[in-house]
C-alpha positions in Angstrom: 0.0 0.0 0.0 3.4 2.6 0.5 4.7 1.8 -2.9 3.9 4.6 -5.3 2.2 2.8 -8.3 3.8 3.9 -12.0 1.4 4.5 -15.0 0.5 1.6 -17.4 -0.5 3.1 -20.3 0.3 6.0 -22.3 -1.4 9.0 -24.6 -3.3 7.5 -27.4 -0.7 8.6 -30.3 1.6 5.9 -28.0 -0.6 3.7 -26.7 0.7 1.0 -28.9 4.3 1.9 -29.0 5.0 2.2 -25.6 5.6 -1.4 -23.1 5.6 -0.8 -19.9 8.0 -3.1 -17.8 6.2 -2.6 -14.1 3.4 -4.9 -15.5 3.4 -8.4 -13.1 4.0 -11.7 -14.7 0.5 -13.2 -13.4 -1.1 -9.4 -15.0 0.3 -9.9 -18.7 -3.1 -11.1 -20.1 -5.3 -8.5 -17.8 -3.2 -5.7 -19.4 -3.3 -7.2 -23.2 -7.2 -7.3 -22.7 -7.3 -3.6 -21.4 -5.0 -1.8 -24.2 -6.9 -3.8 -27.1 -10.1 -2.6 -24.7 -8.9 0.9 -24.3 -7.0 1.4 -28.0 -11.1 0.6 -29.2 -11.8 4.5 -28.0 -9.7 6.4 -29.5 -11.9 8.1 -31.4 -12.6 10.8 -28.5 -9.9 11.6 -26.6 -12.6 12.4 -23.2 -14.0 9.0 -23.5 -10.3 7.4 -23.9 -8.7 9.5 -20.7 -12.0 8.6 -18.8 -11.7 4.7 -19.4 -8.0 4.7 -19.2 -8.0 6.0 -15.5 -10.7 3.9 -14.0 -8.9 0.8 -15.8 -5.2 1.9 -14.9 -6.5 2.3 -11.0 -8.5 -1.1 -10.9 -5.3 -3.1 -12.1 -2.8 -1.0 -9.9 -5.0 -2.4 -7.0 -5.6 -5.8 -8.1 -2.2 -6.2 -8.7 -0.3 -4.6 -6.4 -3.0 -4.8 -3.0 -5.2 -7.4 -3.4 -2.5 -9.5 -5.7 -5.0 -10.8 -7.6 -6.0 -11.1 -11.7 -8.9 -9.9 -13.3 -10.7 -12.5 -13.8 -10.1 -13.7 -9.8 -12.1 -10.6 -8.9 -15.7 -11.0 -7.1 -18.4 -8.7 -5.8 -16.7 -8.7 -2.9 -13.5 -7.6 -4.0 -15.2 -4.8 -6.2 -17.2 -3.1 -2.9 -13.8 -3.4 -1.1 -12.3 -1.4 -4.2 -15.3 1.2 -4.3 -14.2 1.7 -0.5 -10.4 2.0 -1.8 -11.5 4.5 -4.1 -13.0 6.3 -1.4 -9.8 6.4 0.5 -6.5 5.6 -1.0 -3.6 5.7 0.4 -1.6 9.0 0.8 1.4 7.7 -1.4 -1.4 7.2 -4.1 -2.8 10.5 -4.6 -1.3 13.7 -6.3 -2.1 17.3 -6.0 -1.7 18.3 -9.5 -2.5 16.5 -13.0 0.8 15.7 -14.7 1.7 13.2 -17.9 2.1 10.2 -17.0 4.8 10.0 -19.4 7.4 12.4 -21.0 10.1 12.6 -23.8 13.4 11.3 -22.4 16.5 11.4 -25.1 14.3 10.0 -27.9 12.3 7.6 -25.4 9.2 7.6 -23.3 9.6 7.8 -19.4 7.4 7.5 -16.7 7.0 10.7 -15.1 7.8 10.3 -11.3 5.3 13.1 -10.3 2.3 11.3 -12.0 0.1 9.8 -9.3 -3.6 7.7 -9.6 -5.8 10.0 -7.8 -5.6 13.8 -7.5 -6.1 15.5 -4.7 -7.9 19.4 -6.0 -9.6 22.5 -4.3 -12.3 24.3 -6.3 -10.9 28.0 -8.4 -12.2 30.1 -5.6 -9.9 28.5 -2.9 -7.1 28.5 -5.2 -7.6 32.3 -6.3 -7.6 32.8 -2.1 -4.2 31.1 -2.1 -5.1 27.7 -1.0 -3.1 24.5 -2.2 -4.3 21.1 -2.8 -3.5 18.7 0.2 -3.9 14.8 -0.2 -5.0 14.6 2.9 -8.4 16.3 1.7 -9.0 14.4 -1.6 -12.3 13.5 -1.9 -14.1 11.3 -4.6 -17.1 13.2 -5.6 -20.8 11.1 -6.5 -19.7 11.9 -10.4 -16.6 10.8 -10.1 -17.9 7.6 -8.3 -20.4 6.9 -11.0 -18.1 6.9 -13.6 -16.3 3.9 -12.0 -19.4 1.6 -12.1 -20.0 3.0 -15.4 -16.8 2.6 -16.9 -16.2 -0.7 -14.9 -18.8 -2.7 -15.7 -18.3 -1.8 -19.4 -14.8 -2.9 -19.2 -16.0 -6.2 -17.5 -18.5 -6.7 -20.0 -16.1 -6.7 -22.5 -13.9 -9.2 -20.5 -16.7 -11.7 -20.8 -17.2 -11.2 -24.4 -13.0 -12.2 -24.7 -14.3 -15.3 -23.2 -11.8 -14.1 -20.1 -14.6 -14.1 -17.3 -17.4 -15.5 -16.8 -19.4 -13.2 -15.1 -19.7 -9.0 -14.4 -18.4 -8.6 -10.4 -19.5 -5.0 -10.5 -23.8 -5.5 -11.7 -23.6 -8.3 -8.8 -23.3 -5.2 -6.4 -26.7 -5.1 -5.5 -26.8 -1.9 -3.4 -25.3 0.5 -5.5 -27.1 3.5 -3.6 -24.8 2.5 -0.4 -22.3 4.0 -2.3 -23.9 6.3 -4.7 -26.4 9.1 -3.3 -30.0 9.7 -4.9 -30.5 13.1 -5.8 -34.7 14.2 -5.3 -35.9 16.5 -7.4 -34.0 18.3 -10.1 -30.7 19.6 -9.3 -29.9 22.9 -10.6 -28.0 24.3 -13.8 -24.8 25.8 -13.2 -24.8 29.0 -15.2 -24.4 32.4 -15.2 -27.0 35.4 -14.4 -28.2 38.1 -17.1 -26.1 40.2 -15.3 -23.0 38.3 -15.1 -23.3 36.9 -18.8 -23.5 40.6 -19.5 -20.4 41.8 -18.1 -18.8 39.2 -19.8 -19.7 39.7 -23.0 -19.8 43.4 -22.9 -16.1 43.0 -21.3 -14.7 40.5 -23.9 -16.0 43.0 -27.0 -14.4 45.9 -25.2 -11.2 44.0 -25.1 -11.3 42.8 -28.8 -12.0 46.4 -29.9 -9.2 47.6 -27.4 -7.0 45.0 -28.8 -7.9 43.1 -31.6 -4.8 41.3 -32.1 -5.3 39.7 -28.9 -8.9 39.6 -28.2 -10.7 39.6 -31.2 -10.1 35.6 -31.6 -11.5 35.9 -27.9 -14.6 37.3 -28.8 -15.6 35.2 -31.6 -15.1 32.2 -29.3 -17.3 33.5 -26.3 -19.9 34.2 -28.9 -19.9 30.7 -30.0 -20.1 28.8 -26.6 -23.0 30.9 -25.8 -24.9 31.3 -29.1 -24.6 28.1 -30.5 -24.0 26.0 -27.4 -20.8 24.3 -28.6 -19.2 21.8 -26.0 -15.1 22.6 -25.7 -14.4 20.0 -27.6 -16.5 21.2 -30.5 -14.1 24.0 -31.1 -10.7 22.3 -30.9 -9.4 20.3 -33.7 -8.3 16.2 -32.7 -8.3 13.1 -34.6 -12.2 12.7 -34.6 -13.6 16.2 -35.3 -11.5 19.7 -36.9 -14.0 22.4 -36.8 -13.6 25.0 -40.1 -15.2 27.6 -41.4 -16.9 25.9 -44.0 -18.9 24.2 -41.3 -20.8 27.3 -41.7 -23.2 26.8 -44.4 -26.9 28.1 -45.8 -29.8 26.1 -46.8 -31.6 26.5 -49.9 -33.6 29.1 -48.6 -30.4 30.9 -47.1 -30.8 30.3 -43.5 -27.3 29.7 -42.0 -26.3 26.5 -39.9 -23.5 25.1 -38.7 -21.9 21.6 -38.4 -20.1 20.0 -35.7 -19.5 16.7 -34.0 -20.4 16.3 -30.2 -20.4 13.9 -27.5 -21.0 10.2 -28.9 -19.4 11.0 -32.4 -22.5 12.2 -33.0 -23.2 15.1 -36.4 -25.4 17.6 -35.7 -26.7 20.8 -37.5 -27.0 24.0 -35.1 -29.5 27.1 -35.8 -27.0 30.1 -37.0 -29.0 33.1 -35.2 -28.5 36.7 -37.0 -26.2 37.5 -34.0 -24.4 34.9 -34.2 -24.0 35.8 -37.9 -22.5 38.8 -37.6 -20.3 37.5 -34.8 -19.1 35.4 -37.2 -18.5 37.9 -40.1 -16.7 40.4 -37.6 -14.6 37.5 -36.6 -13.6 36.9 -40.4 -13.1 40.8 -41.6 -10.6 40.6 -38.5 -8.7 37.6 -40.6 -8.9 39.6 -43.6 -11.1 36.6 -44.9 -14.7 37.3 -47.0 -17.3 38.1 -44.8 -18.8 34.5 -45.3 -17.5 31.1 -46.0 -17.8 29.8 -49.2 -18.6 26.5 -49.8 -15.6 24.1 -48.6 -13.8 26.3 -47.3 -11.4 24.7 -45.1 -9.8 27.7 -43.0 -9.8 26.5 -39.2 -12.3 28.0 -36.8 -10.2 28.5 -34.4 -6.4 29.5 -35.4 -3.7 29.5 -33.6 -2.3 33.0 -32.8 1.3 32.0 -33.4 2.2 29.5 -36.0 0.1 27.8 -38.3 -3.2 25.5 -38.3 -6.2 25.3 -36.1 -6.1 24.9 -32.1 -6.1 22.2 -30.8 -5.8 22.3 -27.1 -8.8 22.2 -24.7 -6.6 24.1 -22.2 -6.1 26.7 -24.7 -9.7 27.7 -24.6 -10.3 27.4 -21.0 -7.7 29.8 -20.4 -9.1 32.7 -23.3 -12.0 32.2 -21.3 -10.9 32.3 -17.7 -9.3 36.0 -18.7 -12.4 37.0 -20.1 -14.0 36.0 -16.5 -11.3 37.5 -14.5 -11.6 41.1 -16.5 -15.6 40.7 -16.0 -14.8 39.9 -12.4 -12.7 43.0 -12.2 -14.9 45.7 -13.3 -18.0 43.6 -11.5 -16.0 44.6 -8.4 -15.2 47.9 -9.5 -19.3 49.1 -10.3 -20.0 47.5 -6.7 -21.3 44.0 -7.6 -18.9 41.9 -5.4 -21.3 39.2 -4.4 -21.9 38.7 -8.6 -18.3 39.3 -8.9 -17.8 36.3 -6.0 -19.9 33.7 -7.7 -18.3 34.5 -11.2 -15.2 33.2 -10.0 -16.3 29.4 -9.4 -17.4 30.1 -13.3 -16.2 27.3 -16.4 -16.4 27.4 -19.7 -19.3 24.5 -19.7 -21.1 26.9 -17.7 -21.5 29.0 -21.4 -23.4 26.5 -22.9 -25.5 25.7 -20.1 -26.2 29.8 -19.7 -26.9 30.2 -23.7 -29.1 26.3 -23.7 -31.2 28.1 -20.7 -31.7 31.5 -22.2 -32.5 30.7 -25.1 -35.6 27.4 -24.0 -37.3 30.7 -22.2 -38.0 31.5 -25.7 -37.8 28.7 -28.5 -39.8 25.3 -28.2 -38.1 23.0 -26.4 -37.7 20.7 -28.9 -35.5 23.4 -31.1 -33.0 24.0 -28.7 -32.9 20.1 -27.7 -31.9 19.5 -31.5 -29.3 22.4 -31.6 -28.1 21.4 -28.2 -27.5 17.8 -29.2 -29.5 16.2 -26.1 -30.3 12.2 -26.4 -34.4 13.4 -25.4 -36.0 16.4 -24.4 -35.9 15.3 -21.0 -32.5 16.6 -20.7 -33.6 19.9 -22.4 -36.6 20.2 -19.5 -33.4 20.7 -16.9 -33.1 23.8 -18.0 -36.5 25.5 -17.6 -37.0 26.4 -14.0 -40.2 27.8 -13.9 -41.0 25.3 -11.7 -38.2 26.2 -9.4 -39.4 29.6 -9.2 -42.4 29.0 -8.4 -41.9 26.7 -5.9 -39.4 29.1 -4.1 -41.7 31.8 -4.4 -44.4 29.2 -2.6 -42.0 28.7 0.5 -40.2 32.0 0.7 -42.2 33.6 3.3 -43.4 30.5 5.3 -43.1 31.5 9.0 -41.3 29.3 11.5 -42.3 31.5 14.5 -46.2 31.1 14.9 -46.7 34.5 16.3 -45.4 35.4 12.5 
């Protein structure tokens, strides 16, 4: 339980280059199964880092703690991993997300810093100074459902290899021991009119301040919000490289656009007028027509320096955490620190949920559930909170004194 565990599988660009040589004899056939397993999502980066950590920790523990195979494992043994989960050892958990490998004189390396868990405090704590401590890591309910999620898949798989016979994790019959119910419907995470508004009003006084820098900055705040687009929808990978030909009208010269979301999944997204002449700003800027032309394969999102489109996730987050941070700071400034407070727990996600529940006040449901790319319009229903409101407004002046 003191030995630091090393990581077993690389990015997915060397996923089949790179042997590891901490691998167990008895574990050579559970880590065969689980690169062929893992290589089989490499489509989407998310989905491959997601199943690669839950898979990397389950054989780091039922290699090195329990000393067991795969296939040896029981319901048993999975609850007593859940727990594990819950509670790894210090030597186990990080405090910051690092490669697990790096670039050594032509070879790959494990990194030394890389650790199974990761031990993180929210952006608030850390903008008060605060460091992670591994001591305080905590698995969240999310975090907790992903690992019967991803699991069970994983073990499914195994069975269909003819490696087990059976799925240790759907023989847990009381899952809610471990995960929570939530009642009722939990609420959005987005921003006010007010904050949206400094934000957006503070972003296009940057890009006409300094267009160089911020004019790129703009066009992608107007696309999270207007058109709802997920991170991932504006970065360029092996699966997906967003241009501007994606733009493109219909017959009857209504503008759409096309992108691939969650699921490898094609949609077509409503172009508003707005969002229109966000877009031709964006392109006078880049000295391009004011519209695409058909095919046109310029990236959406360029890099600043160099050539071709970007395509880091990280990237973006950080345009957009400066366009919160100057909101934040004139917020503070016209006196609306509590706004300003709030802002500051703010992610990019948090876009598309803001423009998804402005916009269902307004357009049928079952418009924004098709440009918002949501499996049902049950999903979509999460975001009107009329009910909310009113059920607030029901309770808010219930007395608790009866003399009230």
């Amino acid at each position: 339980m003191s030995q630091i565990p090393q990581p077993l599988f690389d990015t997915m660009e060397y996923l089949t280059q790179n042997e590891v040589s901490t691998i167990p004899a008895h574990g050579k056939k559970d880590y065969t199964l689980a690169k062929e397993f893992l290589y089989s999502y490499r489509g989407s980066a998310a989905t491959f880092s997601a199943y690669r950590r839950e898979i990397e920790r389950l054989l780091q523990w039922a290699w090195f703690v329990e000393k067991k195979n795969l296939k040896d494992l029981r319901r048993a043994d999975m609850e007593r991993y859940i727990e594990f989960c819950k509670m790894p050892p210090l030597t186990w958990i990080g405090t910051k997300n690092v490669a697990r490998f790096k670039d050594k004189q032509g070879a790959r390396a494990i990194n030394p810093d890389w650790r199974p868990f990761v031990a993180t405090i929210s952006k608030t704590a850390r903008d008060q100074g605060q460091t992670p401590d591994a001591k305080h890591y905590q698995l969240s309910q999310k975090a907790l459902q992903a690992v019967f999620a991803i699991l069970s898949s994983f073990f499914n798989y195994l069975i269909q290899e003819d490696y087990m016979d059976f799925n240790p994790v759907s023989q847990i019959r009381q899952k809610s021991k471990f995960i929570r119910k939530h009642q009722g419907q939990a609420p959005i995470r987005r921003l006010s009119e007010l904050q949206w508004g400094y934000v957006i009003e503070t972003t296009q006084q940057l890009a006409d301040e300094d267009p160089d820098n911020h004019e790129r900055s703009l066009f992608i705040m107007n696309a999270l919000y207007g058109m709802y687009l997920r991170i991932s929808e504006l970065t360029a990978s092996e699966r997906w490289q967003p241009l501007m030909g994606h733009f493109q009208p219909d017959q009857d010269g209504h503008w759409w656009f096309t992108t691939v979301g969650k699921g490898n999944k094609e949609r077509m997204i409503t172009v508003s007028n707005a969002m229109l002449e966000a877009l031709k700003r964006y392109r006078n800027f880049l000295n391009l027509s004011s519209l695409p032309s058909l095919g046109e394969n310029t990236p959406l999102i360029s890099k600043q320096r160099g050539r071709g489109p970007v395509s880091s996730t990280r990237q973006i987050r950080m345009i957009v955490q400066d366009c919160f941070n100057a909101a934040i700071a004139r917020m503070q400034t016209d006196g609306f620190n509590d706004d300003a407070q709030q802002l500051k727990s703010a992610t990019v996600h948090w876009l598309r949920h803001t423009g998804i529940s402005d916009d269902v006040k307004t357009r049928p449901r079952e418009h924004v559930r098709d440009d918002a790319g949501h499996g049902s319009s049950a999903i979509t229903d999460r975001y009107i909170d009329v009910e909310l409101r009113e059920r607030h407004a029901s309770g808010r002046k219930k007395p608790i004194h009866p003399d009230e």
